[in-house]
C-alpha positions as CSV (number, residue, x, y, z in Angstrom):
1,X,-20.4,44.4,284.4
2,X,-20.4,48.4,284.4
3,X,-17.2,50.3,283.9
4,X,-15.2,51.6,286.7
5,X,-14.0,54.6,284.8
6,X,-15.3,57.3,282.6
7,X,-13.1,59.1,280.3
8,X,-10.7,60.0,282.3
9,X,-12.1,60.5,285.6
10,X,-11.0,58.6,288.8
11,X,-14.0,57.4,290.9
12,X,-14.8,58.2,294.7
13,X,-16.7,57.4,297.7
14,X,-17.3,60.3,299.8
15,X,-18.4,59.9,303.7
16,X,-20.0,63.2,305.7
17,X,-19.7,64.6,309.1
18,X,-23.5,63.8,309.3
19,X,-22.6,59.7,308.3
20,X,-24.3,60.1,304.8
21,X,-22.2,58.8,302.1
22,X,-22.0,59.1,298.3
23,X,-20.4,56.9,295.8
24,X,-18.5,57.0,292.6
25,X,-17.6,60.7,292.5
26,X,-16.1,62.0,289.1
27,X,-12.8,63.6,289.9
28,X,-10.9,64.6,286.5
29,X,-7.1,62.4,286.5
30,X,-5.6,65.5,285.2
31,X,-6.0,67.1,288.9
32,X,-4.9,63.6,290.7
33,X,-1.5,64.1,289.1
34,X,1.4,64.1,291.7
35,X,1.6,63.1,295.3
36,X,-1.4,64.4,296.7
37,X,-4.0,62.5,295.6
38,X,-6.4,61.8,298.4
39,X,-6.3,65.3,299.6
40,X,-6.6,66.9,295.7
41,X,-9.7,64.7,294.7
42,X,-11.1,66.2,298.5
43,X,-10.7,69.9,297.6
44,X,-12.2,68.8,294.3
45,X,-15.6,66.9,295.7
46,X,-15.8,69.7,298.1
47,X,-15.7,72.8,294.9
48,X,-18.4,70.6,293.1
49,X,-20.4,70.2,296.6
50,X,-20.3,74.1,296.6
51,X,-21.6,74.5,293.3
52,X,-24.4,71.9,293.8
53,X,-25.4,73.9,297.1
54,X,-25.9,77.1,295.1
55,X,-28.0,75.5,292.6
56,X,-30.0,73.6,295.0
57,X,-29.8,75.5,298.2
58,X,-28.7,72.8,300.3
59,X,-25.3,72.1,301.8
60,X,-23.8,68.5,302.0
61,X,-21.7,68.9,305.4
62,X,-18.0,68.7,305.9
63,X,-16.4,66.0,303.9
64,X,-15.1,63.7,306.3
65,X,-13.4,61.3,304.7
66,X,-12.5,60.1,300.6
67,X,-11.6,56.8,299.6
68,X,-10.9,56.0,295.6
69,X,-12.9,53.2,293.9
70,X,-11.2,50.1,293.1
71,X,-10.7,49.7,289.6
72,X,-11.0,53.6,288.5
């Protein structure tokens, strides 16, 4: 069976306004800390989306929704 976690990382499925979806996003635990989880592990899929769309020179869309992997 693969492992849910690595490190210390929580794991996340992201959906897109344009229905694509990606699965187990890192998100460091460190920024999950306190009661904001869902909406903190957003703003941080949507920093490393930015970055990747520099590099590669093409945007992901508007994060529509996050959900955390069970078992991370």
């Amino acid at each position: 069976m693969k492992r849910r976690t690595t490190g210390n990382f929580a794991l996340y499925d992201v959906t897109y306004a344009d229905g694509s979806r990606t699965s187990n996003r890192k998100v460091p635990n460190a920024a999950l800390e306190g009661p904001e989880g869902a909406s903190v592990a957003q703003a941080v899929i949507a920093a490393q989306d930015r970055e990747l769309a520099l590099a590669s020179g093409r945007d992901r869309g508007e994060i529509v929704s996050v959900s955390r992997v069970r078992g991370s």
